[in-house]
ROKEDO-155804 format. One record per residue (C-alpha): y, x, z; residue number from 1. Coordinates in steps of 0.5 Angstrom, whole numbers, always signed. Example, Ala and Ser with C-alpha at 12.3 -4.5 7.8 and 13.67 -1.06 7.14 Angstrom:
<sites>
+-------+-------+-------+-----+
|    c2 |    c1 |    c3 | pos |
+-------+-------+-------+-----+
|    -9 |   +25 |   +16 |   1 |
|    -2 |   +27 |   +14 |   2 |
+-------+-------+-------+-----+
</sites>
This chain:
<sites>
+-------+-------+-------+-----+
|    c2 |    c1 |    c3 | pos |
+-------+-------+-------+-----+
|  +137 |  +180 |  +114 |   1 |
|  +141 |  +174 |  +115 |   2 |
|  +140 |  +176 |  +123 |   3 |
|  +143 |  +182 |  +122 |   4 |
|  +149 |  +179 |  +118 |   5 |
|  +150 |  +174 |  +123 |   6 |
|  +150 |  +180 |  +129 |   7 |
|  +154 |  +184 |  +125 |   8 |
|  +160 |  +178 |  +125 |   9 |
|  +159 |  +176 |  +132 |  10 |
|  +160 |  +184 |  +134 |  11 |
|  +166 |  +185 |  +129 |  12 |
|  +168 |  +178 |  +133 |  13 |
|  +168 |  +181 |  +140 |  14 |
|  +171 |  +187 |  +138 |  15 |
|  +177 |  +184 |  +135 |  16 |
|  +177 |  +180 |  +142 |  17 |
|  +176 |  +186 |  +146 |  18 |
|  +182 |  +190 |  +142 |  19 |
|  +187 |  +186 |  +142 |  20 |
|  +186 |  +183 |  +150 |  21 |
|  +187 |  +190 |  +152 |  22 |
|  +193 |  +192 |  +147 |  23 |
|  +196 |  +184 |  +150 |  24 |
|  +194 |  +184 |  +156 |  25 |
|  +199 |  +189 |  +161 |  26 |
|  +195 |  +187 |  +168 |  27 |
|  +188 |  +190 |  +170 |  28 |
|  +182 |  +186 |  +172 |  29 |
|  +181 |  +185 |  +180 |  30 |
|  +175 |  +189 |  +182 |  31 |
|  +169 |  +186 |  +183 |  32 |
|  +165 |  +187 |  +191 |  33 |
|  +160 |  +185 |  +192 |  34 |
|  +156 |  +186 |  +198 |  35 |
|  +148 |  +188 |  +199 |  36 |
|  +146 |  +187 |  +207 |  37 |
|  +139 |  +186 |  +205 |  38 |
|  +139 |  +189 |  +200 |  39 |
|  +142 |  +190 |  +193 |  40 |
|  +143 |  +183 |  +189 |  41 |
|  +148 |  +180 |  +184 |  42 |
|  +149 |  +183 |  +177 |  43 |
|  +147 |  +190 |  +179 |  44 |
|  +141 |  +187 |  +181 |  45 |
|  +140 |  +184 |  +175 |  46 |
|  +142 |  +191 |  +171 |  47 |
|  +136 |  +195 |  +175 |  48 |
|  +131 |  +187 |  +173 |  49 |
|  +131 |  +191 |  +166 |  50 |
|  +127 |  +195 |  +162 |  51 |
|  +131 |  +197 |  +157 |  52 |
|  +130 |  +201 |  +150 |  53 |
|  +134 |  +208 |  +149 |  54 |
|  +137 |  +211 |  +144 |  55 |
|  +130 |  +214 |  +141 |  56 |
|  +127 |  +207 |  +143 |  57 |
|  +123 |  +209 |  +149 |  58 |
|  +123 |  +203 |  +154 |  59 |
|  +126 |  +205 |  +161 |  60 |
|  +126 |  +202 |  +168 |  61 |
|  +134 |  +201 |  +169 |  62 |
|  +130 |  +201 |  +177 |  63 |
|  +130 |  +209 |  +176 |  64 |
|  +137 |  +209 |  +177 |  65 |
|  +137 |  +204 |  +185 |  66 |
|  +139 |  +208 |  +190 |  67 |
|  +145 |  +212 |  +186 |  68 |
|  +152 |  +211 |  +184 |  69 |
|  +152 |  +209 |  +177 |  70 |
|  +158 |  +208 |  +172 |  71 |
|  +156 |  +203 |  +167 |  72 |
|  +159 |  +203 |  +161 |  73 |
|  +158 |  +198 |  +156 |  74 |
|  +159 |  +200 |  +148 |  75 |
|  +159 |  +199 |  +141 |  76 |
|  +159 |  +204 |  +136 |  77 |
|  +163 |  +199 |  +132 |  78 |
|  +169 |  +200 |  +138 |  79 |
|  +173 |  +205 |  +137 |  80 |
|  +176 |  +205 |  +144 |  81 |
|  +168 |  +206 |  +146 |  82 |
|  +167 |  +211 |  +141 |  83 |
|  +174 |  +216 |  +144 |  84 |
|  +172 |  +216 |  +151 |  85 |
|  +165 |  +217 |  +149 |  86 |
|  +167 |  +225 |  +149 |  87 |
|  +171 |  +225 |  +156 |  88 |
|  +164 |  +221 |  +159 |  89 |
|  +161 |  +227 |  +157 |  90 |
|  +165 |  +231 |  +160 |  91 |
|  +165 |  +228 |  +166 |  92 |
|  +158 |  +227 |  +167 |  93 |
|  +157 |  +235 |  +167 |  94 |
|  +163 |  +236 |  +171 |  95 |
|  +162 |  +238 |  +179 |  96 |
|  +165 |  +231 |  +180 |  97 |
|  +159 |  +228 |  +176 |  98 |
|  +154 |  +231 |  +180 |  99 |
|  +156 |  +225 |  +185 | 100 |
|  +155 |  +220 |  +179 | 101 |
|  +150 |  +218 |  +174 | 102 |
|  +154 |  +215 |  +168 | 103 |
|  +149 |  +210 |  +164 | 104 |
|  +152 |  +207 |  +156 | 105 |
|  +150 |  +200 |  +155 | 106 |
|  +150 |  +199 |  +147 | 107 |
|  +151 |  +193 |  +145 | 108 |
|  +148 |  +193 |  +137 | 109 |
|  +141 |  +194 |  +134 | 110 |
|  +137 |  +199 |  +135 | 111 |
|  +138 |  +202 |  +129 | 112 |
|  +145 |  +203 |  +129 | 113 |
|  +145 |  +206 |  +136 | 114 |
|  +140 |  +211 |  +134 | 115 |
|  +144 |  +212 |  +128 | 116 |
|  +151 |  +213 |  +132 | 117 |
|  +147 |  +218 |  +137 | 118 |
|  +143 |  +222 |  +131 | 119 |
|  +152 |  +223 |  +130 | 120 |
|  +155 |  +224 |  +136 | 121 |
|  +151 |  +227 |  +142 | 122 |
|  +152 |  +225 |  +149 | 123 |
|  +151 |  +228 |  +156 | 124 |
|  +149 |  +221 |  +159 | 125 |
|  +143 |  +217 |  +157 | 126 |
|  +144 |  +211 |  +152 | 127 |
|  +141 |  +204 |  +153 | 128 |
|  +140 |  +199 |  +147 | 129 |
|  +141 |  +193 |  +150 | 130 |
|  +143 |  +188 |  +144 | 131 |
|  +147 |  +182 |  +145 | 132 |
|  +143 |  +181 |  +151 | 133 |
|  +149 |  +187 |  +153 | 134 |
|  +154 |  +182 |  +153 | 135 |
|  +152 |  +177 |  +157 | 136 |
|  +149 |  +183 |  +163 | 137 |
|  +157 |  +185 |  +162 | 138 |
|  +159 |  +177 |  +164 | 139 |
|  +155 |  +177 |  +170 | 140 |
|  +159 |  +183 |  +172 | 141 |
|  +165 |  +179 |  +171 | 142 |
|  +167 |  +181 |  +163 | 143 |
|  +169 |  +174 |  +161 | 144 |
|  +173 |  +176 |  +156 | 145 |
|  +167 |  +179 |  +153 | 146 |
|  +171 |  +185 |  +151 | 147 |
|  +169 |  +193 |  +150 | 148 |
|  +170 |  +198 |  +153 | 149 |
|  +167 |  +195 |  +159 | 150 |
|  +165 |  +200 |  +165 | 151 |
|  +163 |  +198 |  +172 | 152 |
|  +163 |  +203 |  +178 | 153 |
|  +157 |  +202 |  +182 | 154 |
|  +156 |  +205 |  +189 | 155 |
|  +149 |  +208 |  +191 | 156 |
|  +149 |  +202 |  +196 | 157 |
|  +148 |  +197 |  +191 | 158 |
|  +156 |  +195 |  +190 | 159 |
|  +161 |  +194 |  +184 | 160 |
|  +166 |  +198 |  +187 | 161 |
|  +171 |  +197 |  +180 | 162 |
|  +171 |  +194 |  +173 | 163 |
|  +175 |  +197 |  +167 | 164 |
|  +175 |  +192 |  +161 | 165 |
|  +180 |  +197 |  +155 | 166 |
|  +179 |  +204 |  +154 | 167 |
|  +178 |  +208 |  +160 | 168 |
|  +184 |  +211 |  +164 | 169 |
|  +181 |  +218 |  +167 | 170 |
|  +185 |  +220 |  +172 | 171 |
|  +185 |  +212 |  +176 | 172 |
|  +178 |  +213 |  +174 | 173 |
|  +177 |  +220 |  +177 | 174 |
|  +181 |  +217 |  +183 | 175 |
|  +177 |  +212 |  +184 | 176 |
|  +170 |  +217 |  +183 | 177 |
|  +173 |  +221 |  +190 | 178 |
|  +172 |  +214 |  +194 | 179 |
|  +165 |  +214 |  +192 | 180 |
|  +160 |  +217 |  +197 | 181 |
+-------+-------+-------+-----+
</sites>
C-alpha cells in the first residue's frame, strides 16, 4: 500500500512537470537520429530488449515489433494530455496512413490502473504496461524532462526519426508519417 502511494505522488509529480513544461516551453525538442549499420542499437534497441505485460497482463516481446515503423507513445491514465490524443491515435492507426505504421502505448502506472483505464476507453493499438521503468525507457530516447505525453517516431531500419514531448500535433505528426518508408 505504502508502495503504491509513493508511485501515485511521483506520477502526479511527473505529470505536473510534464504539464507545465509543455504549457511554458514554445520550442519543440530537436529530433533524435540515430544511426543503426549494423544493426539496431541505442534506445530502440533497448525498447525491442523488453518483454513488457499488456493491458490484460499478457507478457509480450516488444522484439515482435523489429523491422517495422513504430510510433511509441509513452502515457498515463492520469495525464490528461495522453488520455485526449488516445482517440485521434486510434484514429490513425485504422487510417490508410496507419497501415505504414504500427502505433504502440507505453503506460506508465500499474498494472491495475492501466487495465482499469483500458476496461473504459478502447484503443485500435496495443497498450503496454511498463511502470515507472517506462519513465526511464522514455529517458533513454531523450525525455530529460520526464514529461508526458512523449511519442517517438521510429523507422523500420531501427532509427528514431522524431520525438514529440506535450500533446501531439497531428497534422506535423501526419507530415512527419509521409517521409517514413
Amino acid at each position: 500500500m505504502k508502495k503504491n502511494l509513493i508511485y501515485a505522488v511521483a506520477a502526479i509529480l511527473f505529470a505536473g512537470a510534464g504539464a507545465w513544461y509543455g504549457i511554458h516551453t514554445k520550442q519543440t525538442p530537436a529530433p533524435i537520429t540515430t544511426t543503426a549499420p549494423a544493426g539496431v542499437s541505442g534506445p530502440v534497441a533497448a525498447m525491442l530488449k523488453e518483454t513488457l505485460p499488456n493491458e490484460k497482463g499478457e507478457k509480450e516481446a516488444l522484439s515482435k515489433w523489429q523491422g517495422k515503423a513504430l510510433l511509441v507513445n509513452f502515457w498515463a491514465p492520469w495525464c490528461n494530455p495522453c488520455v485526449e490524443e488516445m482517440p485521434e491515435l486510434s484514429e490513425l492507426q485504422k487510417s490508410e496512413l496507419g497501415k505504414k505504421i504500427q502505433i504502440i502505448g507505453i503506460g506508465i502506472d500499474s498494472p491495475s490502473n492501466i487495465a482499469e483505464f483500458t476496461q473504459k476507453v478502447k484503443v485500435a493499438y496495443p497498450i503496454y504496461v511498463a511502470g515507472m521503468s517506462g519513465t526511464e525507457l522514455a529517458r533513454q530516447f531523450g525525455n530529460t524532462q520526464g514529461g508526458l505525453p512523449f511519442t517517438v517516431l521510429i523507422g523500420a531500419d531501427g532509427t528514431v526519426k522524431k520525438t514529440y514531448l506535450a500533446r501531439l500535433k497531428f497534422d506535423d505528426l501526419k507530415a512527419d508519417l509521409a517521409t517514413i518508408n
